[in-house]
C-alpha positions as CSV (number, residue, x, y, z in Angstrom):
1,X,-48.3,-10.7,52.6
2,X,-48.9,-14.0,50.4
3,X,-49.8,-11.8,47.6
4,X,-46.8,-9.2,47.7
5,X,-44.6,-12.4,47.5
6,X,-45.8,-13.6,44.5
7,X,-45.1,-10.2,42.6
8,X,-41.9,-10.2,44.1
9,X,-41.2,-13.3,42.7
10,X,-43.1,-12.7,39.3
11,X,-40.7,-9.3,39.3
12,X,-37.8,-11.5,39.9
13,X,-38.8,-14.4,37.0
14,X,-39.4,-11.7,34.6
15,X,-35.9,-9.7,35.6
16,X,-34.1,-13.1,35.1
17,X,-35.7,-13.8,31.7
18,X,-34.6,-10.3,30.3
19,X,-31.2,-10.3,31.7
20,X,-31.1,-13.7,30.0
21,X,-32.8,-12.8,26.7
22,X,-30.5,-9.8,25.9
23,X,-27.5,-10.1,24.0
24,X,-24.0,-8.7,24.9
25,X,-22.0,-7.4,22.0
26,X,-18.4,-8.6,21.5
27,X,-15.5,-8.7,19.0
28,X,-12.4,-10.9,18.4
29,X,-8.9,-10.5,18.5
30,X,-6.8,-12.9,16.1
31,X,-4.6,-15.1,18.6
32,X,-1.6,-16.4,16.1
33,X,0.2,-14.2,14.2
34,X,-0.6,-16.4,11.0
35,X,-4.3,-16.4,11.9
36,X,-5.0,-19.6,10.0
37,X,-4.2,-22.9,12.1
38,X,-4.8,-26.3,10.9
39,X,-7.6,-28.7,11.9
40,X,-6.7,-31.9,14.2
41,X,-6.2,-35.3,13.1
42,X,-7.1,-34.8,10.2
43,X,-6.7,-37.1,6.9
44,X,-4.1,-36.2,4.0
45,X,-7.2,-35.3,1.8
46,X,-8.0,-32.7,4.1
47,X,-6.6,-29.4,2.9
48,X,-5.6,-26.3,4.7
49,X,-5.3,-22.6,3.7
50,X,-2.0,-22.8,2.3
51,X,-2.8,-26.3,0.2
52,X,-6.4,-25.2,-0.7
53,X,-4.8,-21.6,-1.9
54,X,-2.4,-20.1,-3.2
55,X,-1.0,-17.5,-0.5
56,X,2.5,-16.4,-1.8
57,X,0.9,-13.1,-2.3
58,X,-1.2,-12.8,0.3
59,X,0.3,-10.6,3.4
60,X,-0.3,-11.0,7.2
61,X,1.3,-7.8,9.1
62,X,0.8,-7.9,13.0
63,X,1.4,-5.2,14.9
64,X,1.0,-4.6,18.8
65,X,-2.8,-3.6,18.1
66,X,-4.1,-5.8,15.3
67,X,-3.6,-8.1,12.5
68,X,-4.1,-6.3,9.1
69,X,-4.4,-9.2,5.9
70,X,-4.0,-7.9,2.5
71,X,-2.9,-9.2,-1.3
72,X,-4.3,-12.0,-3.3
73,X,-5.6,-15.4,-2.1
74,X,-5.7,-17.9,-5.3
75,X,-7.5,-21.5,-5.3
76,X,-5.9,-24.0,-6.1
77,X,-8.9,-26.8,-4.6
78,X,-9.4,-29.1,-7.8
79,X,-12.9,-29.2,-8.2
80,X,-16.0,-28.5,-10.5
81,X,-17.7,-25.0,-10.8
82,X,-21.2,-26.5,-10.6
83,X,-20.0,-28.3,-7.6
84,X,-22.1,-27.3,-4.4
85,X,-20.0,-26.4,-1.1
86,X,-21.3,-27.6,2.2
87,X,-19.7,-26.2,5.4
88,X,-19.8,-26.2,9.0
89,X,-18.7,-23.4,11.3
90,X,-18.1,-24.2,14.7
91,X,-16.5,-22.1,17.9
92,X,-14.9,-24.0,20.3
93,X,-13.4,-23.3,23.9
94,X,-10.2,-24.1,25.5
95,X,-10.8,-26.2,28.5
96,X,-7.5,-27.6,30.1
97,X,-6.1,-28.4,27.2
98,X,-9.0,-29.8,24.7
99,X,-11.2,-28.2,22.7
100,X,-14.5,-27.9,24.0
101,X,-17.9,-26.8,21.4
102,X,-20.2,-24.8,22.6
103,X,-23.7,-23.9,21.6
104,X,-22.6,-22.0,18.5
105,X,-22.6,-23.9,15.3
106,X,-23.8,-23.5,12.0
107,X,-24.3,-25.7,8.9
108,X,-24.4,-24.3,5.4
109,X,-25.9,-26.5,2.6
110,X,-24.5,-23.9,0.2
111,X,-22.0,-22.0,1.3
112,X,-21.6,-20.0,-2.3
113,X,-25.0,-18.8,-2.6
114,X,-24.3,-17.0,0.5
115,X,-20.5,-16.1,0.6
116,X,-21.2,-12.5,-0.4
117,X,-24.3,-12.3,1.8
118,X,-23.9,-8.9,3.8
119,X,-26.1,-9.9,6.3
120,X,-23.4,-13.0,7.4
121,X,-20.5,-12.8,9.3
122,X,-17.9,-13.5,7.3
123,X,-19.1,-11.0,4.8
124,X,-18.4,-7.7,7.0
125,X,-15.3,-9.8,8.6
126,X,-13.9,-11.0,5.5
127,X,-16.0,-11.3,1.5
128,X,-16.7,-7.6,2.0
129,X,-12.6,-6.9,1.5
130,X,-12.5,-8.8,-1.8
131,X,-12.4,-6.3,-4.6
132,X,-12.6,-8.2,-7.5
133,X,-16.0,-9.5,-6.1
134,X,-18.2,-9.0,-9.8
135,X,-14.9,-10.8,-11.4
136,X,-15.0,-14.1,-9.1
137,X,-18.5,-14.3,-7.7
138,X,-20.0,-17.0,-9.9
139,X,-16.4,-19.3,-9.3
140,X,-16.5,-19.1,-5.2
141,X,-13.9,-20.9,-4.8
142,X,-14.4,-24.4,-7.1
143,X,-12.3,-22.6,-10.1
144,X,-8.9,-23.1,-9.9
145,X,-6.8,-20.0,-10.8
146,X,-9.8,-18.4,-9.7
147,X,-7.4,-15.0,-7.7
148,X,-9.3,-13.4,-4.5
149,X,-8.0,-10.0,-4.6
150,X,-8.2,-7.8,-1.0
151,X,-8.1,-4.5,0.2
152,X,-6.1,-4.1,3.3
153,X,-8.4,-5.0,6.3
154,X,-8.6,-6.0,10.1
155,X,-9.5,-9.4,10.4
156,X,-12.6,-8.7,13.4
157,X,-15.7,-10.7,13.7
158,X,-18.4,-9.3,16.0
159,X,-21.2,-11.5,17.4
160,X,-24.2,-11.1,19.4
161,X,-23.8,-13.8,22.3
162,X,-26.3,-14.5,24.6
163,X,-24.9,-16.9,26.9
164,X,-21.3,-15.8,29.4
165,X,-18.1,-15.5,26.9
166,X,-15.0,-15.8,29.1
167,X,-12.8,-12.5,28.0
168,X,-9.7,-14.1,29.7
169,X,-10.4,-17.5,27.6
170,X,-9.2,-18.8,24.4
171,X,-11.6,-19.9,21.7
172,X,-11.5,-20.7,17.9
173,X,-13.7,-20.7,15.0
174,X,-13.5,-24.1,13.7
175,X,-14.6,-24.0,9.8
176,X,-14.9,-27.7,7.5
177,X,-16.1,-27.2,3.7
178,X,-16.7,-30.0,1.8
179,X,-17.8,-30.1,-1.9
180,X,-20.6,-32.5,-3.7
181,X,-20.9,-33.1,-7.3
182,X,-24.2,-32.6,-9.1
183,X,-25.0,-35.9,-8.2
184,X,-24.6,-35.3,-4.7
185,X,-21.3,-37.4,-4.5
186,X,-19.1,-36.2,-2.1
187,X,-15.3,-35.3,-3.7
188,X,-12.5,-37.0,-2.7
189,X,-11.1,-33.8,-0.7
190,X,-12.4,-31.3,1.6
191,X,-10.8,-27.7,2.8
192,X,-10.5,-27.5,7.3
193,X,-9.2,-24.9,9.2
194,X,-9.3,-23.0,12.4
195,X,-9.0,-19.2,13.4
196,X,-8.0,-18.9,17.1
197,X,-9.5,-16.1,19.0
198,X,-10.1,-14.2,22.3
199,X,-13.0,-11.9,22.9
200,X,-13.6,-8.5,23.8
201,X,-16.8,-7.2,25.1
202,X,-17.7,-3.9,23.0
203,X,-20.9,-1.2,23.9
């Protein structure tokens, strides 16, 4: 009897460490119609999208179904091209009212050297649209004038989460770059902004 409950219990350790080990598959769905929000309380030497680029040809288009981006994003972020970007990216959770992190945060010492990584994120989501790629690669984004051309995509991120995602909840991506001189000296301004989001649980 003694030993049948201890493989009953070993069973049941070992069915709880799977079930907790496997990851569920999801995707987002962009919340705003303009996708891009700003960050909070931030300083005026903190940029946004629209100050750190260009957008006046770059095109949103919602429909019922999706958000579709397409056009030209251009920087306008006045800094050096041997300058090295740092950035953190962050997804936070609405809880009555105030953004809440969660366990999911990642800090890039060089964001350039892996912008048009295919194995990252934003690389299927978002780098992988960019046409001109061979044209703007070696400028990231430190060049001003330096024009992001896309083809017409779905803005969609897909993650592999291994802890609960509430599918009725609201969550944003939460992204900060900051750029250091080759002395390591931070500049004087820095690029934030947010991405709100809900997500769907996909096979």
């Amino acid at each position: 009897m003694f030993l049948n409950r201890v493989i009953l219990l070993v069973l049941v350790i070992i069915g709880t460490l799977e079930n907790f080990s496997s990851a569920a598959k999801f995707k987002t769905t962009i919340f705003d119609d303009y996708v891009y929000g700003d960050c909070d309380n931030q300083p005026e030497n903190v940029l946004n999208i629209k100050t750190a680029f260009d957008t006046s040809e770059f095109i949103i288009h919602n429909d019922v179904d999706n958000v579709t981006l397409s056009g030209n994003l251009t920087s306008r972020w006045d800094i050096q091209k041997t300058d090295r970007l740092e950035g953190i990216f962050q997804l936070h959770y609405l809880d009555h009212g105030s953004w809440q992190p969660t366990m999911y945060s990642i800090r890039l010492k060089n964001v350039c050297a892996v912008m048009y990584d295919k194995n990252q994120h934003w690389y299927k989501a978002w780098t992988s649209h960019i046409i001109n790629i061979d044209e703007v690669k070696d400028n990231c984004v430190n060049v001003p004038g330096t024009k992001l051309i896309h083809e017409p995509f779905e803005l969609v991120f897909i993650f592999d989460l291994r802890t609960p995602i509430d599918t009725n909840g609201l969550y944003r991506l939460f992204i900060a770059i900051a750029a250091y001189d080759e002395s390591s000296r931070k500049r004087d301004t820095s690029i934030c902004f947010t991405i709100r989001v809900q997500f769907e649980k996909i096979d």
